[in-house]
GUDOSE-545563 format. One record per residue (C-alpha): residue number from 1; residue in one letter; x, y, z. Coordinates in pm, whole numbers, plus 50000, padded with zeros to 5 digits. Example, Ala and Ser with C-alpha at 12.3 -4.5 7.8 and 13.67 -1.06 7.14 Angstrom:
% GUDOSE-545563
<rec nr="1" rest="A" X="51230" Y="49550" Z="50780"/>
<rec nr="2" rest="S" X="51367" Y="49894" Z="50714"/>
% end
This chain:
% GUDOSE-545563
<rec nr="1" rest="X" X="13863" Y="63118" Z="52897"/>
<rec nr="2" rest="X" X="13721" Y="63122" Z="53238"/>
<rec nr="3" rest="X" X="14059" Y="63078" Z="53431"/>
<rec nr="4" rest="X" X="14109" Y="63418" Z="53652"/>
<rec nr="5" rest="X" X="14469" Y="63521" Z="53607"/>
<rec nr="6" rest="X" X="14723" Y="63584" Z="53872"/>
<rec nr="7" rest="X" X="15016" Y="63813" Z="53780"/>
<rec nr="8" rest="X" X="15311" Y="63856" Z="54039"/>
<rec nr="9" rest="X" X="15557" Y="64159" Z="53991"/>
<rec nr="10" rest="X" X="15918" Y="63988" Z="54055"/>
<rec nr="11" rest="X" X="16066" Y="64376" Z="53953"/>
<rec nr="12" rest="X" X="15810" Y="64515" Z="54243"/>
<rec nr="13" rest="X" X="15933" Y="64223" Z="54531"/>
<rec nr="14" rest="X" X="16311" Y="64235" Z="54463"/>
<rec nr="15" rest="X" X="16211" Y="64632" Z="54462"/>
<rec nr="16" rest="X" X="16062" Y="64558" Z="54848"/>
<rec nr="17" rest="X" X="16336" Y="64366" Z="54959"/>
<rec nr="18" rest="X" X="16588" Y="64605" Z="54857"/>
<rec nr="19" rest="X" X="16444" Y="64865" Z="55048"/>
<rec nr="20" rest="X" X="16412" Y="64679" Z="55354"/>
<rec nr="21" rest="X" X="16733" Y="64530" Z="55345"/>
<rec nr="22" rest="X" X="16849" Y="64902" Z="55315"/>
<rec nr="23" rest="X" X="16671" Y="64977" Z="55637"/>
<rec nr="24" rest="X" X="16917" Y="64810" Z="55814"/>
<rec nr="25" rest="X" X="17293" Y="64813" Z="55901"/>
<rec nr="26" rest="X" X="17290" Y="64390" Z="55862"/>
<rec nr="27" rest="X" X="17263" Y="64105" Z="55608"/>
<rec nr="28" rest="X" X="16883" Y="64084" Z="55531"/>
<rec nr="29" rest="X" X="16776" Y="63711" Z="55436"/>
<rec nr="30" rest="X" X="16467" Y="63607" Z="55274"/>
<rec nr="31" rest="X" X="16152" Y="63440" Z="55465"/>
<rec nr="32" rest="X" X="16001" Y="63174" Z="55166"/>
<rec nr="33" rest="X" X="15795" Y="62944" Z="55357"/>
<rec nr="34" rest="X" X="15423" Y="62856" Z="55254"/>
<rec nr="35" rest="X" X="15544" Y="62835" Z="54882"/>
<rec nr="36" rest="X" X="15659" Y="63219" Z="54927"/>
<rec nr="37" rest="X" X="15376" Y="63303" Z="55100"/>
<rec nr="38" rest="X" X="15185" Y="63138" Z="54816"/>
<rec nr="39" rest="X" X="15317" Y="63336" Z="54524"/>
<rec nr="40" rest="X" X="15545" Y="63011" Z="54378"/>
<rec nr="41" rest="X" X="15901" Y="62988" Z="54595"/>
<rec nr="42" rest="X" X="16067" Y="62808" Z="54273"/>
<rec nr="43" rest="X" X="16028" Y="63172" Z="54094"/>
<rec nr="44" rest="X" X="16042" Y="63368" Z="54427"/>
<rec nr="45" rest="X" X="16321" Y="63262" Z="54582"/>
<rec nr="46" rest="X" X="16543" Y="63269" Z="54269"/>
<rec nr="47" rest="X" X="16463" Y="63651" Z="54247"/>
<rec nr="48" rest="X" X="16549" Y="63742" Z="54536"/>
<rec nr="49" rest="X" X="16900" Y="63548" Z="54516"/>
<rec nr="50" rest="X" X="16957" Y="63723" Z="54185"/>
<rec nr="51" rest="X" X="16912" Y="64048" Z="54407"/>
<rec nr="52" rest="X" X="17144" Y="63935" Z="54677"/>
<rec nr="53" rest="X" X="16992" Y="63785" Z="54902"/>
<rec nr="54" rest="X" X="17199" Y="63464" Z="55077"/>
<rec nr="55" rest="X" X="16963" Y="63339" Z="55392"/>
<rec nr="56" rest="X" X="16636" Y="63201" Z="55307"/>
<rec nr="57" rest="X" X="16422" Y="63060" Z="55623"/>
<rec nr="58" rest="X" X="16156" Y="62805" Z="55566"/>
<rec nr="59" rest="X" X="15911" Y="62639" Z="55783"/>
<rec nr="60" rest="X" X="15970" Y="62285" Z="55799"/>
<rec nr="61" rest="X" X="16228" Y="62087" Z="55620"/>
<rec nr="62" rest="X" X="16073" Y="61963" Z="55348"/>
<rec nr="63" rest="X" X="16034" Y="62345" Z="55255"/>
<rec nr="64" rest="X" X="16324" Y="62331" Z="55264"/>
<rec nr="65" rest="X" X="16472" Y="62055" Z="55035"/>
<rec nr="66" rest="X" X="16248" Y="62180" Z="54770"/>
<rec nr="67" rest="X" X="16411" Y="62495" Z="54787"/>
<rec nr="68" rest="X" X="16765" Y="62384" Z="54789"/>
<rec nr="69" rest="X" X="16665" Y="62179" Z="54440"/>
<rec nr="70" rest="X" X="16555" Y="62575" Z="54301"/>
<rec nr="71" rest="X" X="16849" Y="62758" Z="54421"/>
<rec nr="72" rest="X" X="17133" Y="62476" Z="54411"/>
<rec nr="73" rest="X" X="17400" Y="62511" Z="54631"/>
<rec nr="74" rest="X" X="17536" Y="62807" Z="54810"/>
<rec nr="75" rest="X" X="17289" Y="63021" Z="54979"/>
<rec nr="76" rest="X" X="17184" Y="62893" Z="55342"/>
<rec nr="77" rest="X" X="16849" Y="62788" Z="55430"/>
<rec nr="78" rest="X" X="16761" Y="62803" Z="55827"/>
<rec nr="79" rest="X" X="16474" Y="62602" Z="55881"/>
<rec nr="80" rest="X" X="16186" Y="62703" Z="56175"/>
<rec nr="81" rest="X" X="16074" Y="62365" Z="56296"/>
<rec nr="82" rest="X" X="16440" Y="62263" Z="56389"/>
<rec nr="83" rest="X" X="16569" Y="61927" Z="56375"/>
<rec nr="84" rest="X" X="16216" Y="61676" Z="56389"/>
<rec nr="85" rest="X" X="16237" Y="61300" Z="56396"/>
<rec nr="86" rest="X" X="16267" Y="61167" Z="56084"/>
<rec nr="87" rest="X" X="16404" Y="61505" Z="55929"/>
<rec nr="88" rest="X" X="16773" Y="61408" Z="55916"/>
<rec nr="89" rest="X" X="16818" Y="61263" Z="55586"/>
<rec nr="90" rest="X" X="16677" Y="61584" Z="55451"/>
<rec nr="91" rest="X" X="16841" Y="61811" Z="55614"/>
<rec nr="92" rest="X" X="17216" Y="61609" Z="55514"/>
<rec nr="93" rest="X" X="17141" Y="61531" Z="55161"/>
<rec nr="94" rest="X" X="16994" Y="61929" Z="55094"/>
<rec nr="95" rest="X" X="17226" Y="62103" Z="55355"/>
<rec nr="96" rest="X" X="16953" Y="62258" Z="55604"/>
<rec nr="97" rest="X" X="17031" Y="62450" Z="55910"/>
<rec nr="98" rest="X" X="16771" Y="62353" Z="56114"/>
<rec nr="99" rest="X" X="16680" Y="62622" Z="56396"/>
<rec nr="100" rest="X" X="16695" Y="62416" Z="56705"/>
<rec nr="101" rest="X" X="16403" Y="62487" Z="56921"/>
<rec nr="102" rest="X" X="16457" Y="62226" Z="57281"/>
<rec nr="103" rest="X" X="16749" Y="62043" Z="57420"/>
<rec nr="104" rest="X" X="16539" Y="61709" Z="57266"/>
<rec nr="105" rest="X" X="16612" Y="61907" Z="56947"/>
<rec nr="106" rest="X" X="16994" Y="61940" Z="57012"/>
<rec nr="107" rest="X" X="17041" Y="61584" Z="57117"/>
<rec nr="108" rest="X" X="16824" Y="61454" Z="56855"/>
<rec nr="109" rest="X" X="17060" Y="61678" Z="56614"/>
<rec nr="110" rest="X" X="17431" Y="61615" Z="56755"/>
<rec nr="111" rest="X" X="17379" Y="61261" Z="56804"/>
<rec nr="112" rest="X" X="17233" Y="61216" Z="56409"/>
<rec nr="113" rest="X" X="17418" Y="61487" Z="56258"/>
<rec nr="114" rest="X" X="17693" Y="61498" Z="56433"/>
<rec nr="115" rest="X" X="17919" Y="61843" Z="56341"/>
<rec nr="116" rest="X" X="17575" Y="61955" Z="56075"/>
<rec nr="117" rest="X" X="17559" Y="62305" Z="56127"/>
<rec nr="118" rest="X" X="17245" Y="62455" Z="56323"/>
<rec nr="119" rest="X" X="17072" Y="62757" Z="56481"/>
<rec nr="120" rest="X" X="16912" Y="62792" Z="56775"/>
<rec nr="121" rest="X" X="16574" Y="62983" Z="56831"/>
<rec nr="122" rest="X" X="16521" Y="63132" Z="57173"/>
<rec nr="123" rest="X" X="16130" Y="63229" Z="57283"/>
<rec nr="124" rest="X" X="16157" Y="63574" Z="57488"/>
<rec nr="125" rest="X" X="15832" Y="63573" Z="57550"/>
<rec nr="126" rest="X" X="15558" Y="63510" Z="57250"/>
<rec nr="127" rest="X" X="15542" Y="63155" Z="57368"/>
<rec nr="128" rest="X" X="15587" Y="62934" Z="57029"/>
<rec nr="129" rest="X" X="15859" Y="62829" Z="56908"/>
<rec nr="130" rest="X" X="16225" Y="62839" Z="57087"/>
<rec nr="131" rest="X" X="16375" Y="62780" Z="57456"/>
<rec nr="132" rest="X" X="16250" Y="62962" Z="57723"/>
<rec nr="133" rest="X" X="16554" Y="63131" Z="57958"/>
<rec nr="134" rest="X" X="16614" Y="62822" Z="58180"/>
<rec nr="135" rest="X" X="16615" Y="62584" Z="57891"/>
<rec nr="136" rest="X" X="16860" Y="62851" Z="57768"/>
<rec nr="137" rest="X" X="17044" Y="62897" Z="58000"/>
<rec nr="138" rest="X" X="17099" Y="62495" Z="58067"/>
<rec nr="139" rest="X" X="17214" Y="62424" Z="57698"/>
<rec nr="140" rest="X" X="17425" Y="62727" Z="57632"/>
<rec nr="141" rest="X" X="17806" Y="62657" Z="57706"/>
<rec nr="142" rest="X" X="17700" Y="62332" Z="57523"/>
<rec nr="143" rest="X" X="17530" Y="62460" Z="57231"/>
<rec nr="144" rest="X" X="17785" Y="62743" Z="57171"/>
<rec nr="145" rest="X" X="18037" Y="62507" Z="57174"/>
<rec nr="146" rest="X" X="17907" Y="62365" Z="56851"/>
<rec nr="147" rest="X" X="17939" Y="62702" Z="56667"/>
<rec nr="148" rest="X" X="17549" Y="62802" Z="56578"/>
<rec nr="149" rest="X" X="17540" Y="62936" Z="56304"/>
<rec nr="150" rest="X" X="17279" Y="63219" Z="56436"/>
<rec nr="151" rest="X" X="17097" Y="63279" Z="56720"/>
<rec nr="152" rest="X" X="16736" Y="63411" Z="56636"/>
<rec nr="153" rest="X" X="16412" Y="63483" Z="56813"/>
<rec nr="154" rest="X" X="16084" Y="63632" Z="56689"/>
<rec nr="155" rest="X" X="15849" Y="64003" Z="56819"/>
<rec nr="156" rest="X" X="15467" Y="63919" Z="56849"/>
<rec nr="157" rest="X" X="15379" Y="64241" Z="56837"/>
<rec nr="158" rest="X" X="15626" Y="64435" Z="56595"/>
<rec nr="159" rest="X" X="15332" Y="64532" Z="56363"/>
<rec nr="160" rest="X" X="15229" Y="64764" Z="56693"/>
<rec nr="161" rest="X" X="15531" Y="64961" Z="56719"/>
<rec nr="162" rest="X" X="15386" Y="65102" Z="57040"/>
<rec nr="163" rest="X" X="15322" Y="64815" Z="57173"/>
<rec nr="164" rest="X" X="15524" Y="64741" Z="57499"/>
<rec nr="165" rest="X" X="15603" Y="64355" Z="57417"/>
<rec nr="166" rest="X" X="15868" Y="64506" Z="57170"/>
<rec nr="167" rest="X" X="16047" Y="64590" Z="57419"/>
<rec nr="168" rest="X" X="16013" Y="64363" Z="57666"/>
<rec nr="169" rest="X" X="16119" Y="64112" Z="57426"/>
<rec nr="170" rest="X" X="16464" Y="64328" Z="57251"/>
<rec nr="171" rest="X" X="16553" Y="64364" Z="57605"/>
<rec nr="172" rest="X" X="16484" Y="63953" Z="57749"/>
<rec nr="173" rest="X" X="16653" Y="63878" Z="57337"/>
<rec nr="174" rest="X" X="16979" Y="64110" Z="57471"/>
<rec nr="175" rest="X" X="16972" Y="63910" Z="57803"/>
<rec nr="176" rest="X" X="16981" Y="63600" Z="57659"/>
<rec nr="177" rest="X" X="17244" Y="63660" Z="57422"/>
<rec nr="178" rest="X" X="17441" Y="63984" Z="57407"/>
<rec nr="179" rest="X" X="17847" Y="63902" Z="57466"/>
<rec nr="180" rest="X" X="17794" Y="63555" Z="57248"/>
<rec nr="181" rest="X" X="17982" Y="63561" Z="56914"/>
<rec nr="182" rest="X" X="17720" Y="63460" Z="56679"/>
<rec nr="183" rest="X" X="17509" Y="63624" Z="56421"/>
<rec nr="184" rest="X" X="17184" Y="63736" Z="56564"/>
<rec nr="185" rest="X" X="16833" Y="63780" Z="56443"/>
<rec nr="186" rest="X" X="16541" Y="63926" Z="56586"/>
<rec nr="187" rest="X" X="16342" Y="64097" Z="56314"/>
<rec nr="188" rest="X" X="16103" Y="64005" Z="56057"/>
<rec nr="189" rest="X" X="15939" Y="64319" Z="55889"/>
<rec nr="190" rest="X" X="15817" Y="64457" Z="56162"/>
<rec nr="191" rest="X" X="16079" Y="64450" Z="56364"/>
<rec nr="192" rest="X" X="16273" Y="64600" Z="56064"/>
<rec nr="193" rest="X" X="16021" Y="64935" Z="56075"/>
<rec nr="194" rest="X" X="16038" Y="64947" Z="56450"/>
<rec nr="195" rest="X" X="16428" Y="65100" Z="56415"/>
<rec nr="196" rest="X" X="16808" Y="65014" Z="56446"/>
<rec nr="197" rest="X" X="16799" Y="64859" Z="56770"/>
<rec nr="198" rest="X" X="16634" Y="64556" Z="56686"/>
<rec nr="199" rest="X" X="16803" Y="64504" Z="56346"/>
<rec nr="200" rest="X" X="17101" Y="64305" Z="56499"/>
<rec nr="201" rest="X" X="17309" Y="64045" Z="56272"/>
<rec nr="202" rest="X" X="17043" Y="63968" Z="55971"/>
<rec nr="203" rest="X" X="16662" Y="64029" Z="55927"/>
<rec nr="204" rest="X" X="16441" Y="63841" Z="55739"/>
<rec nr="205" rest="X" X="16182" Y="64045" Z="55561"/>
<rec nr="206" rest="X" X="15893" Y="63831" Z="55503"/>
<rec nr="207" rest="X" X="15515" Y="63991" Z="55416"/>
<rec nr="208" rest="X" X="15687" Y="64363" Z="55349"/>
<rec nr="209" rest="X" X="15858" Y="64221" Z="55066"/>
<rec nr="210" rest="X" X="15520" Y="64059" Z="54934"/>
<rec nr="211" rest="X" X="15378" Y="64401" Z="54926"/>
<rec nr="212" rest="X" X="15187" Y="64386" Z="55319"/>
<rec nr="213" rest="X" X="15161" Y="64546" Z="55572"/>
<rec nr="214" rest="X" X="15285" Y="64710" Z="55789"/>
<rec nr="215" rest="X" X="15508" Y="64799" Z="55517"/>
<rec nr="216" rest="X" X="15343" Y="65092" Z="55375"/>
<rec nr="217" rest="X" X="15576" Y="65202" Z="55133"/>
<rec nr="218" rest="X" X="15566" Y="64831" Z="54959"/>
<rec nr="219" rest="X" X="15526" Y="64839" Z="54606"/>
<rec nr="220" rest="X" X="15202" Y="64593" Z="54496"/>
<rec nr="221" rest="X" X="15350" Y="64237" Z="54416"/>
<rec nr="222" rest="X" X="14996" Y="64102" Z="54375"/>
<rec nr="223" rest="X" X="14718" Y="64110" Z="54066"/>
<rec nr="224" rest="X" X="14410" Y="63934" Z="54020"/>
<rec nr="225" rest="X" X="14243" Y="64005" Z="53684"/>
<rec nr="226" rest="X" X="13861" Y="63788" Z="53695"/>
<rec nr="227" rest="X" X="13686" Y="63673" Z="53358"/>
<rec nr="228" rest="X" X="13319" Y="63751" Z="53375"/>
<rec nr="229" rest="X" X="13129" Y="63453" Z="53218"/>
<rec nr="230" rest="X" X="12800" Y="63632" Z="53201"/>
<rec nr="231" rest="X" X="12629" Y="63921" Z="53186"/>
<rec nr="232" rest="X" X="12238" Y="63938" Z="53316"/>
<rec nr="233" rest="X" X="11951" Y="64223" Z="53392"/>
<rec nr="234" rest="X" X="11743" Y="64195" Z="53704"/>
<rec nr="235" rest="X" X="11423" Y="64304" Z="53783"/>
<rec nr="236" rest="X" X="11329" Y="64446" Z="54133"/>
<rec nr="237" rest="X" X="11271" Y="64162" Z="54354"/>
<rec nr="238" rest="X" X="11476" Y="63903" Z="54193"/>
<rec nr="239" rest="X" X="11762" Y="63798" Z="54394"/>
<rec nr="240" rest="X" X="12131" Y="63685" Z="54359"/>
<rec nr="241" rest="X" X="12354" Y="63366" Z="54464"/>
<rec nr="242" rest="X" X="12270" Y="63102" Z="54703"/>
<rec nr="243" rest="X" X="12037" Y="63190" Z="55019"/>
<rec nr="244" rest="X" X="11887" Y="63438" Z="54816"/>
<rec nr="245" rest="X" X="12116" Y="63682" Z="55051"/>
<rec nr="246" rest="X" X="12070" Y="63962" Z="54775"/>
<rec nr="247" rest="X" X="11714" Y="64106" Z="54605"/>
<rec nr="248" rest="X" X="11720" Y="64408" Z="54379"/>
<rec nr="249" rest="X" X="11561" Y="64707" Z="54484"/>
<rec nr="250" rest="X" X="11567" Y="64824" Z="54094"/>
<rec nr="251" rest="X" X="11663" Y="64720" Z="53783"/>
<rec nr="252" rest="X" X="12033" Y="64601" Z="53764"/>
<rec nr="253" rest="X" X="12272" Y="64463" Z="53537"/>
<rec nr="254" rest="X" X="12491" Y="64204" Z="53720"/>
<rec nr="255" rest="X" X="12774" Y="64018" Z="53601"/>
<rec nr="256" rest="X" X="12918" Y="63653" Z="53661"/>
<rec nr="257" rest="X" X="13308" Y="63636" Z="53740"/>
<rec nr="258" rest="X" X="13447" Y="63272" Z="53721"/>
<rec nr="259" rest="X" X="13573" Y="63225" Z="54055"/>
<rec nr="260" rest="X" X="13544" Y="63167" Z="54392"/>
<rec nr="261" rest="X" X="13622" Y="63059" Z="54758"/>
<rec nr="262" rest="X" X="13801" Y="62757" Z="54599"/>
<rec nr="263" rest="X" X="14072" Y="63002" Z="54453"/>
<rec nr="264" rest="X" X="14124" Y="63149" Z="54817"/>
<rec nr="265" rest="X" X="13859" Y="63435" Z="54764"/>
<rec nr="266" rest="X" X="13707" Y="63394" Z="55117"/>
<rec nr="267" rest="X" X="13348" Y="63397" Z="55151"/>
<rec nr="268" rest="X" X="13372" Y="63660" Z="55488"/>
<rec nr="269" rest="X" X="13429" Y="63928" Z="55280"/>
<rec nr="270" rest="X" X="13146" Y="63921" Z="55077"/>
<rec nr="271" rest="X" X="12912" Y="64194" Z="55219"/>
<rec nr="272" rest="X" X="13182" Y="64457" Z="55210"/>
<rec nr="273" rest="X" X="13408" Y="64346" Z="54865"/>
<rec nr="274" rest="X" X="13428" Y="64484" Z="54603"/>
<rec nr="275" rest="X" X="13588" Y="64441" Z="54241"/>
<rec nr="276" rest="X" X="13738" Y="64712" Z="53995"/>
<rec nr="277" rest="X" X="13659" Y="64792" Z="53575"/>
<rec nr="278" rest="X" X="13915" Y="65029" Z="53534"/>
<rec nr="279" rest="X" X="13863" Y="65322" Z="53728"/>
<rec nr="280" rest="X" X="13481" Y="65169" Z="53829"/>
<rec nr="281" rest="X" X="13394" Y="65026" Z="54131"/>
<rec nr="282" rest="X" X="13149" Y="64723" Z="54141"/>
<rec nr="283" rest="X" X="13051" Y="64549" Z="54432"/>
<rec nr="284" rest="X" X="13000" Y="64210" Z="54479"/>
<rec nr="285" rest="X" X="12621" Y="64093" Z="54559"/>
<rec nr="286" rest="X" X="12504" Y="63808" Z="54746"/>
<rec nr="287" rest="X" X="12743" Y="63499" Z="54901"/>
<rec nr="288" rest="X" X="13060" Y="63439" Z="54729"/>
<rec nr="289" rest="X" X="13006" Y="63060" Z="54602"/>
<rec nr="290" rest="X" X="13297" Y="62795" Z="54513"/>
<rec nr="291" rest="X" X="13334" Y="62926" Z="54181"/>
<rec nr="292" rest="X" X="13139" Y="63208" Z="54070"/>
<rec nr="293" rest="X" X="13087" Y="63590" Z="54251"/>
<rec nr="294" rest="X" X="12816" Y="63761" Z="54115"/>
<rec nr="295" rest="X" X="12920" Y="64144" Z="54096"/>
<rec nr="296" rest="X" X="12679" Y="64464" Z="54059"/>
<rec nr="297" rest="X" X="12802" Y="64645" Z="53685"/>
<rec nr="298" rest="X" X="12520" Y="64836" Z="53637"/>
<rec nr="299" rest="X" X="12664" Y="65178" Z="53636"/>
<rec nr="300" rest="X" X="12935" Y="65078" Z="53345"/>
<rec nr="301" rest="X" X="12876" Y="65204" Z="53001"/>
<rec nr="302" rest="X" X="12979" Y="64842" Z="52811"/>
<rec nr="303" rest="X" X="13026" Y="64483" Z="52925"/>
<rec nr="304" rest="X" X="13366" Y="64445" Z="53082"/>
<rec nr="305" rest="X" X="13564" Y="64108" Z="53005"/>
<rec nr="306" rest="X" X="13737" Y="64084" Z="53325"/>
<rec nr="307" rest="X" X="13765" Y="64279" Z="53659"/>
<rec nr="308" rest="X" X="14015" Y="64324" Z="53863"/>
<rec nr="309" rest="X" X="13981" Y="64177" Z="54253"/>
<rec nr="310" rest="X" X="14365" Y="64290" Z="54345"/>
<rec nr="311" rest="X" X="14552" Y="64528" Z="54215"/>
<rec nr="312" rest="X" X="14629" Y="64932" Z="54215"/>
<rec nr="313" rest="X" X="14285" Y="64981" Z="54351"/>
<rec nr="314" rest="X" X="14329" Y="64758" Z="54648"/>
<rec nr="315" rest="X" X="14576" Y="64539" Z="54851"/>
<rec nr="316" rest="X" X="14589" Y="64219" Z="55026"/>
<rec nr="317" rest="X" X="14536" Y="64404" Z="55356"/>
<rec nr="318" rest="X" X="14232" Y="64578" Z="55143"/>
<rec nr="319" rest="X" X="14096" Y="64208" Z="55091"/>
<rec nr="320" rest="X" X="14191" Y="64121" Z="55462"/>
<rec nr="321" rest="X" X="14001" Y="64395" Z="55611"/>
<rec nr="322" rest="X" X="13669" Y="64290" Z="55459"/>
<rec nr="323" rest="X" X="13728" Y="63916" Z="55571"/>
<rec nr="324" rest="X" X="13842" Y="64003" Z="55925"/>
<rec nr="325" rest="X" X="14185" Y="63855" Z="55904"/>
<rec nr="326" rest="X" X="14544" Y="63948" Z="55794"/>
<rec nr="327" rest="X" X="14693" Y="63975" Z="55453"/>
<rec nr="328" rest="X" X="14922" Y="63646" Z="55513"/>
<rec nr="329" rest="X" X="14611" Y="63413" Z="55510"/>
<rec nr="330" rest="X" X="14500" Y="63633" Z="55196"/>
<rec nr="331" rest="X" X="14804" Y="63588" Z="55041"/>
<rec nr="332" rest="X" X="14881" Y="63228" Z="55132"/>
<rec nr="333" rest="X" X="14493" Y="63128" Z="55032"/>
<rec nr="334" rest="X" X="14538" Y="63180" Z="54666"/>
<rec nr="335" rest="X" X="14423" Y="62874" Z="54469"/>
<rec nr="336" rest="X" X="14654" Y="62693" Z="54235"/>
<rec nr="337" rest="X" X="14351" Y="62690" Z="53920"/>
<rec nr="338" rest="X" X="14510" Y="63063" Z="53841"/>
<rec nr="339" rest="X" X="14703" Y="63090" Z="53545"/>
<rec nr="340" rest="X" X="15026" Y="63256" Z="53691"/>
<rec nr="341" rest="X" X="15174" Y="63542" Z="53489"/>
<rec nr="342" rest="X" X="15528" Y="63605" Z="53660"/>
<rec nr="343" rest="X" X="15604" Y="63999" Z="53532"/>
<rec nr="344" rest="X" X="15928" Y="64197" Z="53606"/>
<rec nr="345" rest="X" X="16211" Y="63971" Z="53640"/>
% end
């Protein structure tokens, strides 16, 4: 079988949320957008309610309605892009709280949903999503006299705890809303590491719980296990892969692992990545093609079946640092031709 398997550890992210949801005096929710950050939200998210959690937060609403169909009713699911035109049969029929992000948003909610529960999402100051102080500060009385149902806003630089946004934003959040009665939420996992202060009402862990960074202590959620389809011996001069980006300097044995930057494997990391046979480490040669990586196993003492990409050996953030990005796009890149083994539940 040349399908490369994918095995997430449901034990290991229920293990991750736990801990960060013990980080904090507060409810700690559940961020499942991007099909749970690509690992499958209809196993995911049903995890994580078994472990307690209650608030799950989704990008857009049809994220949303898909979700409510896995987890039935009862938990709340806050929704990121607000209340968009055309979104309000979805958010009625699978009982969304949209996170209203611009007084269009609020009338286009109270005038089609009229008494629908809703957020509100405030920007202090990383300029995406929310209302800015004066919009704020216009809608408030208004807004607050619908009864939110949380108030929530969002650090751009909480995986730099030293960074001096943090603050500036925990102090504009407190300006914006300290002496209002509703639940508050500032921090994702970063914001949960940075300490008490910006904990608030409810968090909402999000790549910690995945197994990222910058939470250290995560337990790995992640495996990729490779088939190799081929074995071959080079001679000195013969080369590897397209472009011909790789020639042998000696005689090598190099192996053909079935797949590629169609499953999400980017093709930046391919100078510096490597793959794993147990406790071996085999780099890859050459350009990393649609389907097939060629990989260098000449130091192992038999033909390996498989090798392992991600795993004990290295992370997502492992994988991200050879491709020059962050572990989310690693994570949310995965390809659905994996066969999915879902391990721990």
């Amino acid at each position: 079988m040349a399908q490369a398997r994918l095995t997430i550890d449901l034990g290991a992210l229920r293990a991750n949320w736990r801990t960060l949801a013990q980080k904090a005096q507060a409810e700690a929710g559940a961020v499942v957008k991007a099909d749970a950050y690509g690992l499958g939200m209809d196993r995911v998210a049903p995890a994580l309610a078994e472990e307690g959690a209650r608030r799950f937060f989704v990008a857009q609403a049809e994220e949303g309605a898909a979700l409510r169909r896995t987890l039935g009713a009862g938990p709340e699911i806050f929704v990121f892009s607000g209340h968009m035109a055309g979104d309000a049969d979805l958010i009625r029929g699978a009982n969304l709280v949209p996170m209203i992000n611009s007084i269009d948003q609020m009338l286009r909610h109270v005038e089609g949903l009229p008494g629908h529960p809703f957020g509100i999402q405030l920007d202090s100051g990383m300029n995406r999503l929310g209302m800015e102080p004066a919009e704020w500060g216009a809608l408030r009385d208004i807004a607050l006299a619908q009864n939110p149902a949380l108030i929530m806003s969002h650090l751009a630089c909480a995986d730099e705890p030293d960074h001096g946004m943090n603050a500036h934003q925990l102090r504009l959040f407190r300006q914006m809303t300290d002496g209002i009665d509703v639940p508050r939420s500032l921090s994702a996992t970063g914001g949960i590491l940075l300490g008490p202060e910006y904990h608030f009402d409810v968090t909402r862990p999000g790549i910690g719980m995945y197994g990222g960074l910058p939470f250290i202590d995560a337990r790995p959620v992640v495996s990729l296990s490779i088939p190799v389809i081929q074995i071959r011996d080079l001679e000195p001069g013969e080369s590897v892969g397209y472009g011909n980006s790789f020639v042998a300097r000696n005689p090598m044995r190099v192996a053909t692992i079935g797949a590629g930057y169609a499953d999400g494997i980017l093709r930046a990391m391919g100078p510096k990545a490597s793959l794993w046979a147990g406790e071996s480490r085999c780099k890859v040669l050459g350009r990393i093609s649609m389907d097939l990586i060629g990989v260098d196993v000449t130091a192992l003492h038999s033909a390996p079946e498989a090798l392992e990409l991600l795993g004990q050996h290295q992370s997502v953030d492992t994988l991200a640092d050879w491709a020059g990005t962050i572990g989310y796009e690693i994570l949310t890149s995965l390809g659905n031709r994996y066969a999915r083994d879902y391990v721990g539940a």
